[in-house]
C-alpha positions as CSV (number, residue, x, y, z in Angstrom):
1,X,-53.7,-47.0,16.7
2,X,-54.6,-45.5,13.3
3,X,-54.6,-42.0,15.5
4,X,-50.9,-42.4,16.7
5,X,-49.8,-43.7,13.3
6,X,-51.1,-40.2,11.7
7,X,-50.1,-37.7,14.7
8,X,-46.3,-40.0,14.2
9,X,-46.5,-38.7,10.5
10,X,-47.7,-35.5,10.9
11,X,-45.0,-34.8,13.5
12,X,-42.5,-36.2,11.2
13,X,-43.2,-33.8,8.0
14,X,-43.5,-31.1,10.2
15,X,-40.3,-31.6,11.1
16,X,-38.7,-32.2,8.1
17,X,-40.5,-29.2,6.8
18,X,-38.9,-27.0,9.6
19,X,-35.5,-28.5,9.0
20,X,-36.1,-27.5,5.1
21,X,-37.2,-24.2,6.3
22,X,-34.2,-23.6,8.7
23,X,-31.6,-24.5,6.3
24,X,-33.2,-22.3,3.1
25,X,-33.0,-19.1,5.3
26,X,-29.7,-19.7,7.3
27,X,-28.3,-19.8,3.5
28,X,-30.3,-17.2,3.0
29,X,-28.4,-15.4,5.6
30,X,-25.0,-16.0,4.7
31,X,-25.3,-14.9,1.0
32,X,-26.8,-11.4,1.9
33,X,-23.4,-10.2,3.2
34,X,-21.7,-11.0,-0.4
35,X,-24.0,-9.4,-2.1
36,X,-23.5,-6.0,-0.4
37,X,-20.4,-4.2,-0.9
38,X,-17.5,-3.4,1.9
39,X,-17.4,-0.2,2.9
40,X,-14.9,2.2,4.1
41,X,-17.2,1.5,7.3
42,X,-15.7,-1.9,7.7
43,X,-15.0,-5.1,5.8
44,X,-11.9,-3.6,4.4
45,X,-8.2,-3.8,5.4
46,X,-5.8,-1.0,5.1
47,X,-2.5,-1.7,3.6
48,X,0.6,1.0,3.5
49,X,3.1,0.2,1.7
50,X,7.1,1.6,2.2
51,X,8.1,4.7,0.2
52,X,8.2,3.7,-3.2
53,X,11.0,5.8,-4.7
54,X,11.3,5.7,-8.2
55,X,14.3,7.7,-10.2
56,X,12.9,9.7,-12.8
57,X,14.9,9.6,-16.0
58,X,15.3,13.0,-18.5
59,X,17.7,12.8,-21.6
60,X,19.6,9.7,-20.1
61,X,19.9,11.3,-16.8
62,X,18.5,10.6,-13.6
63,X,16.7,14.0,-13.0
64,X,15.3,13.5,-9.8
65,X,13.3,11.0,-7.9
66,X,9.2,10.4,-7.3
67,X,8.4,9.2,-3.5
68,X,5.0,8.1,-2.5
69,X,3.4,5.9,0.2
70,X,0.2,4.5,-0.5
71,X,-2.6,2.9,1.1
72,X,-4.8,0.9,-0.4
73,X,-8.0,-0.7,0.9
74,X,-9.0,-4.7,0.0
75,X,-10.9,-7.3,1.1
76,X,-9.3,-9.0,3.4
77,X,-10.5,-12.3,2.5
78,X,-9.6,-11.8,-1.4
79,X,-6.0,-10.6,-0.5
80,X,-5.7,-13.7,1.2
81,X,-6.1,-15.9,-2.7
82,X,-3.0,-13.5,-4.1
83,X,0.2,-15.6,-4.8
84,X,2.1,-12.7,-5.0
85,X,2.7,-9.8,-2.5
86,X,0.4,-6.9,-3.1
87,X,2.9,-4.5,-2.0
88,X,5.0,-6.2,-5.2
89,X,2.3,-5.5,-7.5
90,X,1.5,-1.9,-6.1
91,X,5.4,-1.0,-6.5
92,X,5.6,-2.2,-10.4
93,X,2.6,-0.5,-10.5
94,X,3.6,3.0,-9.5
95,X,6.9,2.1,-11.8
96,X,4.5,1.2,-14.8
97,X,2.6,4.3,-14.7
98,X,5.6,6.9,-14.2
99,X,7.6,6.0,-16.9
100,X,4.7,5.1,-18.8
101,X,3.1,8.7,-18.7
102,X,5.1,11.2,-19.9
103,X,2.7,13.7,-19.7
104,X,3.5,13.2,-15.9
105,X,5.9,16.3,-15.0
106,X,6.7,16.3,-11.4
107,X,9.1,19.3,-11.5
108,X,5.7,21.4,-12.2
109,X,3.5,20.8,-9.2
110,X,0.5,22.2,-11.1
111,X,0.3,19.0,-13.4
112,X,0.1,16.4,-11.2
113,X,-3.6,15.3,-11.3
114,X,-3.9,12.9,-8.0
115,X,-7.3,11.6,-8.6
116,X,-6.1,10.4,-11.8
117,X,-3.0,8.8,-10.1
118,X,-5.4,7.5,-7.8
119,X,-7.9,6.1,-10.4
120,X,-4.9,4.6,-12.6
121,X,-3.1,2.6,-9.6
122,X,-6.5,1.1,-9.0
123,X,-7.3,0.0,-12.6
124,X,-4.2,-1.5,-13.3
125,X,-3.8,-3.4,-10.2
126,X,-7.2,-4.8,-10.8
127,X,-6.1,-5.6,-14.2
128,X,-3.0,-7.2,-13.3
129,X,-5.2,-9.7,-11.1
130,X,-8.1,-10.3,-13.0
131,X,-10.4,-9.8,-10.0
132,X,-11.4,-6.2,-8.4
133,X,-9.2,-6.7,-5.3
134,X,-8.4,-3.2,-4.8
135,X,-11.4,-0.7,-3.9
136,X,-9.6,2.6,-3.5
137,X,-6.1,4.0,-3.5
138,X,-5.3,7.0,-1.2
139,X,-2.4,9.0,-1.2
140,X,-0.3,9.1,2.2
141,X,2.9,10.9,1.0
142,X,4.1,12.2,-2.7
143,X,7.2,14.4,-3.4
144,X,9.5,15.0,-5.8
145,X,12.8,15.7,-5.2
146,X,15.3,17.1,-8.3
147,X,18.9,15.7,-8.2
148,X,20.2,19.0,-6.8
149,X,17.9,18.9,-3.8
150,X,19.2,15.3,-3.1
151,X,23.0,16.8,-3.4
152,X,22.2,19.8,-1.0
153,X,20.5,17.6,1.7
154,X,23.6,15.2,1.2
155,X,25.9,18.1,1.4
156,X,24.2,19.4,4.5
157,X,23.7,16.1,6.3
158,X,27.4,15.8,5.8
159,X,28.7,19.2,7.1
160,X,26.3,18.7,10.2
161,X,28.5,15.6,11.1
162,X,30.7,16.5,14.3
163,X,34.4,16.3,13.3
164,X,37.0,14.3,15.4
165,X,38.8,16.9,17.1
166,X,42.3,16.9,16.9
167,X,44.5,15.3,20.1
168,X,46.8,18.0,21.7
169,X,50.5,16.9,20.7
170,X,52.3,15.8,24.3
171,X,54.1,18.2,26.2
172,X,58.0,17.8,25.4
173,X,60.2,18.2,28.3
174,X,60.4,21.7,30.2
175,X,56.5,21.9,29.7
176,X,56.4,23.5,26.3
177,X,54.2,21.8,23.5
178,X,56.7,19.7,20.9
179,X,56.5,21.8,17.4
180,X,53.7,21.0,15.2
181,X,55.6,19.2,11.7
């Protein structure tokens, strides 16, 4: 009896001593992930955002306007905690840094450093939310279009339209065309 007492205890810590065992490395398990960063590999969504067109103002005049589309890659599960849209934070963003940078020059091609750009929509957005929610900025679309660009294309748009054609006038009696007033 003393026998089937012990083997009863010995089965019963070695037991518990799996269970212990099973739980410590399943935990184990499911903080390695954390630990390692997402990658463009996976773990990350991809969020474009509309063209963000902002009007660039010179000597109180608009002198043209800055268009970009972003992407921008998060985790999904941290983009999930924001209370406000990204795409909100991303526009005010872009805003911010434009008329915040006047060393930016768009009509001069040659200036625009887009790694910068890049680098400084990152920063502040992470900033702005207190947590490193956004791992990289890429660039899908930026131009710059002057005020007289926007007038030609509006100017061309418009003369591209078909005009009505006019109605011929109804013949007047003995088949000749009534005279034109």
């Amino acid at each position: 009896m003393i026998k089937f007492i012990l083997a009863a205890i010995w089965i019963c810590v070695a037991t518990l001593g799996a269970v212990v065992f099973a739980f410590q490395s399943a935990g184990a398990k499911v903080d390695a992930p954390s630990a390692t960063e997402p990658s463009m590999m996976g773990g990350l969504d991809y969020v474009k955002t509309e063209v963000i067109s902002v009007p660039l103002i010179r000597e109180g005049e608009v002198a043209g306007y800055f268009l970009s589309r972003l992407v921008y890659t998060v985790n999904p599960e941290e983009m999930k905690k924001l209370t406000v849209p990204a795409n909100a934070i991303i526009t005010d963003s872009v805003y911010s840094y434009i008329y915040s940078s006047p060393e930016v020059d768009f009509s001069r091609t040659d200036r625009l450093d887009l790694d910068a750009f890049r680098t400084h929509m990152r920063k502040a957005i992470n900033e702005r939310v207190k947590y490193d929610l956004v791992q990289d900025v890429l660039v899908e679309q930026v131009d710059y279009l002057t005020k007289a660009e926007i007038r030609d294309n509006a100017i061309k748009r418009r003369s591209k339209a078909p005009k009505a054609q006019k109605k011929p006038e109804p013949a007047a009696e003995g088949g000749h065309a009534a005279p034109a007033h």
